[in-house]
N, C-alpha and C positions, 0 to 999 in steps of 0.2 A: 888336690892331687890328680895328675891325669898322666893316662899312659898310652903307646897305640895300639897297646896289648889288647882283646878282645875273651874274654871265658867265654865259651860255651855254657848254657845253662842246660841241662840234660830234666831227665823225668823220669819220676819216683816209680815201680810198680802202683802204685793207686795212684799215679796218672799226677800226682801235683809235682807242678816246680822248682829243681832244684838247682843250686849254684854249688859246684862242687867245692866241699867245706873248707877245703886247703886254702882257696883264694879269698875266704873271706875272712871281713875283720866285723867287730862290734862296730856301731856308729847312730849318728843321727843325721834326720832328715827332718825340716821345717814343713810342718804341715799347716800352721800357719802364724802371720807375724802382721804387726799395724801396718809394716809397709808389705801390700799385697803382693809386689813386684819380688817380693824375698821367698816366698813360697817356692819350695823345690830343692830349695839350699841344703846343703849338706856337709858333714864333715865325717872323716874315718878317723877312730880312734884307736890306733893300734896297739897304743897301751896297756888299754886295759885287759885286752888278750896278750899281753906280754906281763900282768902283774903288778900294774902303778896302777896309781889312780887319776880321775880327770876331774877336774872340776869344771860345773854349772853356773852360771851368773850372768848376769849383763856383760861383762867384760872377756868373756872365755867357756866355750872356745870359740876361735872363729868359724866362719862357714862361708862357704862358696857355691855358684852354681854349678851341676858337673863338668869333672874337663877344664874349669876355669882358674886361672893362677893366683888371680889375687882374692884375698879373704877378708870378713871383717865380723864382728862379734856382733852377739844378738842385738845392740845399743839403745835395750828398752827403759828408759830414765825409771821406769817402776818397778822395773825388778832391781833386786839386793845384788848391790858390789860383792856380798858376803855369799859365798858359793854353797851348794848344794854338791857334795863328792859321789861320786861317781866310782864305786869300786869292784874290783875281783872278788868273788865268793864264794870258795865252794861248786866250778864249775855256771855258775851265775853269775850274779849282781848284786851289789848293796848301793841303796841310796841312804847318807845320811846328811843331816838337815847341817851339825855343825853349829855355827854364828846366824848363819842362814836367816831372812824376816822373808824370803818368797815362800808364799804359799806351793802347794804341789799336788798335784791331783794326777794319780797312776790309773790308767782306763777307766778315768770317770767316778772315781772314788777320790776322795780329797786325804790325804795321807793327814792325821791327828798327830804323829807320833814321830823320833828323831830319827827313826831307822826304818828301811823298808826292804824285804828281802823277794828280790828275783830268781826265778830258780832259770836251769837252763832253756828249758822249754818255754817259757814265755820270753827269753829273747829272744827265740828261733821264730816264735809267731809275729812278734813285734809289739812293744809297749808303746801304748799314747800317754806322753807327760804332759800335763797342764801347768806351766809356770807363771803363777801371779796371775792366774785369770786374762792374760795377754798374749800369751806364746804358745801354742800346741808343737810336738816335736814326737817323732816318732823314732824311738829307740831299739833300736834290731840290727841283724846282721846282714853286711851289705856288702856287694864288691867294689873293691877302691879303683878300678881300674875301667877307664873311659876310652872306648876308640875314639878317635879324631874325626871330625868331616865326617859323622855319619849321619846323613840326610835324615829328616823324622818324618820324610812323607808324610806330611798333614797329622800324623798320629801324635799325641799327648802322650810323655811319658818316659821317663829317663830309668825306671826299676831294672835288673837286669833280665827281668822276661822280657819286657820292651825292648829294650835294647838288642836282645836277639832274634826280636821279630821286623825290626830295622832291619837290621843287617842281613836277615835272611833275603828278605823282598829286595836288597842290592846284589844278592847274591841270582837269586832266580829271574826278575825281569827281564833280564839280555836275553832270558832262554826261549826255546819256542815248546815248552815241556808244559803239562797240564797240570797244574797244582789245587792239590785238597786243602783246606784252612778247617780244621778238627777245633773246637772249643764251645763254651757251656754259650747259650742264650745269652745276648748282651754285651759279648767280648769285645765288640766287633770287626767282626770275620766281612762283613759289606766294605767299612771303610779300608781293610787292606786288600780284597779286591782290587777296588780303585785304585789304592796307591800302587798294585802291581800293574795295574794297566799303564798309569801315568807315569810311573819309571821305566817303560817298558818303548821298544822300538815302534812297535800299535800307538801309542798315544795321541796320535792324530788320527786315527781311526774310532768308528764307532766302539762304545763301551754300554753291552748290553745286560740288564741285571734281569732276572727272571728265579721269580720263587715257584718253586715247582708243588710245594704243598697248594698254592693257591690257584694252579691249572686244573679246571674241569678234569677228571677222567675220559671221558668224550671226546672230549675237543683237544685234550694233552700232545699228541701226535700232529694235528693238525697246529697246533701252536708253535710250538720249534720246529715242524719242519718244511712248514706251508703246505698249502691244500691249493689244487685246480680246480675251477670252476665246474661244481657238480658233482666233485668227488664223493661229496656225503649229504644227509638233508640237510637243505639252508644252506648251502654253501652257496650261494646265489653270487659271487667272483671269487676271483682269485687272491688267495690268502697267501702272503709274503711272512715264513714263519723269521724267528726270533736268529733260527745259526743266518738265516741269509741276508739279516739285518744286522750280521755282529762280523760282515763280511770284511777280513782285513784287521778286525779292532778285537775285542775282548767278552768272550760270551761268559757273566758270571750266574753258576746254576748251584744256589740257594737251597737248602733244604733238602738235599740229594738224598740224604736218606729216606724223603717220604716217594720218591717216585714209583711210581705202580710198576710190576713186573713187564707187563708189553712193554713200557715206556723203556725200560733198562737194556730190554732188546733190542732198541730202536738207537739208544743211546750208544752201545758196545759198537754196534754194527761203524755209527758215524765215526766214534772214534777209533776203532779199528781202519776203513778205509781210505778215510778224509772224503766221505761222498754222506750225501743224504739225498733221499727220494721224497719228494712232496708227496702227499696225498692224490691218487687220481692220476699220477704221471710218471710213466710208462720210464725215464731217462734221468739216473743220477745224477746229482749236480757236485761239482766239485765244490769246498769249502776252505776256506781259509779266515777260522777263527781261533783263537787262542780260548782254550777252557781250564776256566778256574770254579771249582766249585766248594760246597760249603756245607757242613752237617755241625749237630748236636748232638747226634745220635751213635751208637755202638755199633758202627757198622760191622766188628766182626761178630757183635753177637746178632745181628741182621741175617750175615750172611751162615753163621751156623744152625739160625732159624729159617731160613729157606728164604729169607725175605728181602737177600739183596745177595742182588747175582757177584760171587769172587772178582770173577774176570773183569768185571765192571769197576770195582775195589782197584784192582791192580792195574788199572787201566788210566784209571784219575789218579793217583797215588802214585805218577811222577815225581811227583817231590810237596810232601807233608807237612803243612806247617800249622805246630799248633798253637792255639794262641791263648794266654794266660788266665785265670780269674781277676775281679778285682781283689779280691781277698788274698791272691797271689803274689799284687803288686800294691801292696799298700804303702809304700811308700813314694808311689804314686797317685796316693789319695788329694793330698792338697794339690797339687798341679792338675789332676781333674777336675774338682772341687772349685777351685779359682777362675779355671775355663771355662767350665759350662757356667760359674755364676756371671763373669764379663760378657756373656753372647745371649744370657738371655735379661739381663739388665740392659745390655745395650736393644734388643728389639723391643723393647715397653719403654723405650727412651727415659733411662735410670740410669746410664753406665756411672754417673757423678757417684752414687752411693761408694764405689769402692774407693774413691779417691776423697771422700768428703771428710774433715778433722775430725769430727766425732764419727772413732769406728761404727758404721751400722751392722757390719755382722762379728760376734761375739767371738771371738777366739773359742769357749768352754761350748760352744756349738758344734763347731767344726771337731775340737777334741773327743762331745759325744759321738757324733755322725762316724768318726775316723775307727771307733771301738767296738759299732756293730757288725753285722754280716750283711755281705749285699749276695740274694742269691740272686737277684737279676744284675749283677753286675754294671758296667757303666751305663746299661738304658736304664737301670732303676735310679742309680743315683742322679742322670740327668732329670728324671722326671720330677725326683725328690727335689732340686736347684727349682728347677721350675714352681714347682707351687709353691718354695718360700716367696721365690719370685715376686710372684702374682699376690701371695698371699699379704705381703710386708715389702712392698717397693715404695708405698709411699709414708712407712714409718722412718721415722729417723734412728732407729736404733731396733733390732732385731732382740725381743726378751724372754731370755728364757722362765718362761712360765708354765700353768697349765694350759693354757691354751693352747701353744708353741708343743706342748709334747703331745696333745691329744690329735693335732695338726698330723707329725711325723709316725704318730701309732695307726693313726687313718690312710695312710699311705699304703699302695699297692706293694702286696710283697714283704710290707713290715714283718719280721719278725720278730718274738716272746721278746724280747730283748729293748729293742727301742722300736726304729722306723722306717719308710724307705720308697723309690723306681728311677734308668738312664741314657748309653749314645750309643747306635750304629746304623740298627734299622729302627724305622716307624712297626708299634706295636699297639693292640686294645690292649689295654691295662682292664685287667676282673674289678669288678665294683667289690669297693669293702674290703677291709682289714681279710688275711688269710685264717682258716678256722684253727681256736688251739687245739691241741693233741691231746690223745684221753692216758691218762698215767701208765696203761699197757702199754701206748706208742714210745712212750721216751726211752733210749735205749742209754747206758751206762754214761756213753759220752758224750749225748745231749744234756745227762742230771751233771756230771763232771762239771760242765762248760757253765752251765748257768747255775750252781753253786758255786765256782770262782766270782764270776759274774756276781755275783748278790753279797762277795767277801765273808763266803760261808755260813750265812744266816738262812735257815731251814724256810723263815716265812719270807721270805726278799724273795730266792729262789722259785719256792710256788710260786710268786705272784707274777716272775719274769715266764716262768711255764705254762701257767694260766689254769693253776689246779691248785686241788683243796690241799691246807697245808696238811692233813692227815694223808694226802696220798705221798706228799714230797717224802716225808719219814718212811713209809712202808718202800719206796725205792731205796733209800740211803740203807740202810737195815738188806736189800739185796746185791747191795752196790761190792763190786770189785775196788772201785778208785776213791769214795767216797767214806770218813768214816766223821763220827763224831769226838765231843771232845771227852768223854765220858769211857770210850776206849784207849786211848792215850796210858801210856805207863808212864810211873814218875821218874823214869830215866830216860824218852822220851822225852818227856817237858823239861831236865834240869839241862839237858844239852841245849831245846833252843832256847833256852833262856840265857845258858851262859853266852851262848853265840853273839844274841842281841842287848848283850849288857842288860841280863832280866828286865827289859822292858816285854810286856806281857802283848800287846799289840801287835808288834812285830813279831814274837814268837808266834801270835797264831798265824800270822800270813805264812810265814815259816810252815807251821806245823797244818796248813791251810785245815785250818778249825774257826769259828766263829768266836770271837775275843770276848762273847758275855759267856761261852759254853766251858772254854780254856779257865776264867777267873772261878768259874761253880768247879770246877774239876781239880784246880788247884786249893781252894780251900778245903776239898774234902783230903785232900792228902796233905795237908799242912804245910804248903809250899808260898813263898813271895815273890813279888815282882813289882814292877811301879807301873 
């Protein structure tokens, strides 16, 4: 399905992501498939937010890449002809098995049972399916609607935060206006820089990147604005700063929020007059660089702590553009995921791996990877590409084992969960796994998350939080969101059981209670189920 319609994707008060809910439909997106060239694929199902059901298999539905007309079905000979439905429920979702012989694994749990129930909220996050051990596919809500000929500037990524970080940088490049790029470590705010300089009329002009956290204090002034011979000790010549080498072309100033106070003075002044004064020298120089700059940080809580000048704020803050998490665009996971593995396979001279008949990398990998958090965003997850890289380029087959998971737990930035580091700028990754949290630290909806996570079992949960299962109970026991299956009423459990045709598995996903806690719970009330 493609249209030259364009949504706007707006943002939440707490700052995440949103595609305004009207334009969106349920869907899926190939996170990964044997033929690698298929990752990204996608199809809208509007169905099922209309009340039908859809069905799962080898044969249906089909998928396309965004924007593209013709479609074709998953064509995996190992999955079942016999579908896996796809249904309305309740505001949710049901999967049930049916005829079905494909296995099915939902975030990394292998589904046992005929029925599996989605509540709304874990659409809105997005589900990773595992079918057959071969297919990962990411289940969530998606806009069906594609502008045309929108260039990707070097950037990865078709989600619709992407998509309107595309079209923003078509929208701003012609301009000659100073733009801010707002987003968490790792987004990368460096490569759309670039791609605004290289859409832009400057593009055959110098393109100059300067991190300001990593200028001296000292010498900061002298760095971007040159210094005359003498002006300070050691200045033994003349120093050509950073605006008068980005003459004509594109000065991008990184890390704006850490810049020291003089600095900011020095900065307001250039972009207020369009002049800078070197160090030492008596006559302003005219400038003509394009400033695009770049933060992590809360500038307006900066600027309400005295620590970064307003006018400075509203001076860069031309035109704002923020730029998404990876947790934001997960559906964008396997088309990252694909790319950074093709580019660093092909520099250890491996690219054959992804094209070779016996899959080397495991689909139920890519399914784990796709279900945890990255809080380093695309630099962590390229670093994590990298050391499978390096670690297993020259196995024939990628397995998951223990070794493979102690591998991704060692990883910078891993968090309680699984593993993890990825793309924009070059970073020191800290040695050593991140430390775990003491059971005061975890707050409702960290214990929330990784009780989903561990499919409501009290000692899974500890062990994903890295604490003793006696502190896991003393938080669930203070828990708002959390209860056990021992508080449950038996009018409670007789509803989701009739819901799930009493199968008792599925009522506890349902009733998200742990299915050994629900069967002690239901015998003491004298209740059945299969």
């Amino acid at each position: 399905m493609h249209d030259d319609t364009f949504h706007t994707e707006t943002q939440s008060e707490s700052g995440r992501w949103q595609t305004p809910a009207a334009t969106q439909v349920t869907g899926l997106t190939l996170l990964h498939h044997p033929d690698p060239a298929r990752v990204g694929e996608r199809i809208a199902l509007p169905a099922l937010d209309s009340g039908r059901a859809v069905a799962l298999s080898r044969s249906e539905p089909r998928f396309a890449p965004p924007g593209a007309a013709s479609s074709r079905p998953l064509g995996d000979a190992r999955l079942s002809r016999q579908p896996w439905w796809i249904e309305p429920h309740r505001g949710g979702l049901r999967l049930r098995r049916n005829a079905s012989r494909t296995t099915l694994a939902v975030d990394d749990v292998t589904i046992t049972h005929d029925v599996h129930i989605l509540d709304a909220d874990a659409v809105a996050r997005g589900v990773v399916l595992l079918l057959g051990g071969r297919v990962a596919l990411l289940l969530h809500r998606l806009d069906p609607f594609v502008p045309r000929d929108l260039p990707h500037h070097g950037l990865v990524g078709e989600s619709a935060g992407m998509l309107q970080v595309r079209q923003a940088i078509q929208q701003v490049a012609p301009l000659n206006v100073p733009v801010l790029l707002r987003g968490a470590s790792g987004t990368g705010k460096e490569l759309v820089a670039r791609a605004i300089h290289d859409a832009s009329p400057r593009r055959d002009g110098p393109y100059v990147p300067v991190n300001l956290a990593a200028l001296p204090g000292s010498l900061a002034a002298a760095e971007l604005f040159g210094a005359e011979r003498g002006a300070f000790t050691g200045a033994d010549r003349r120093r050509t700063g950073h605006f008068a080498r980005a003459q004509g072309g594109t000065l991008f100033l990184d890390e704006i929020g850490d810049a020291l106070g003089e600095l900011q003075v020095l900065l307001l002044r250039a972009l207020e007059s369009g002049e800078i004064q070197p160090l030492g020298d008596e006559r302003p120089r005219r400038i003509d660089a394009r400033i695009v700059a770049a933060t992590d940080a809360d500038l307006e809580d900066k600027v309400r702590a005295g620590a970064f000048r307003a006018p400075l704020l509203h001076r860069l803050g031309g035109f704002v553009l923020r730029l998404p998490t990876l947790d934001e665009r997960r559906d964008d996971f396997g088309r990252l995921f694909i790319h950074l593995l093709r580019r660093e396979l092909t520099d250890v001279g491996a690219a054959h791996r992804l094209t070779q008949t016996q899959p080397w990398l495991p689909a139920s990998l890519v399914a784990h990877l796709a279900t945890r958090t990255w809080p380093g965003n695309v630099r962590q997850l390229r670093n994590a590409v990298r050391q499978l890289v390096i670690t297993y380029r020259d196995a024939d087959v990628i397995r998951r084992d223990g070794a493979l998971d102690a591998l991704l737990a060692a990883l910078p930035g891993a968090d309680a969960a699984s593993s993890g580091e990825g793309d924009a700028v070059d970073a020191t990754a800290p040695e050593g796994p991140s430390p775990r949290p003491r059971p005061a630290e975890i707050d409702d909806d960290a214990l929330f998350d990784a009780m989903r996570a561990a499919r409501w079992q009290p000692q899974r949960a500890a062990d994903r939080l890295g604490i003793p299962r006696a502190s896991i109970y003393r938080l669930i026991e203070r828990s708002d969101r959390v209860r056990t299956a021992a508080a449950l009423s038996q009018a409670e459990i007789d509803a989701a059981l009739d819901d799930v045709d009493r199968q008792i598995a599925a009522a506890a996903d349902r009733l998200q209670v742990s299915a050994a806690g629900l069967r002690r719970r239901m015998r003491r009330l004298g209740l059945s189920g299969r």
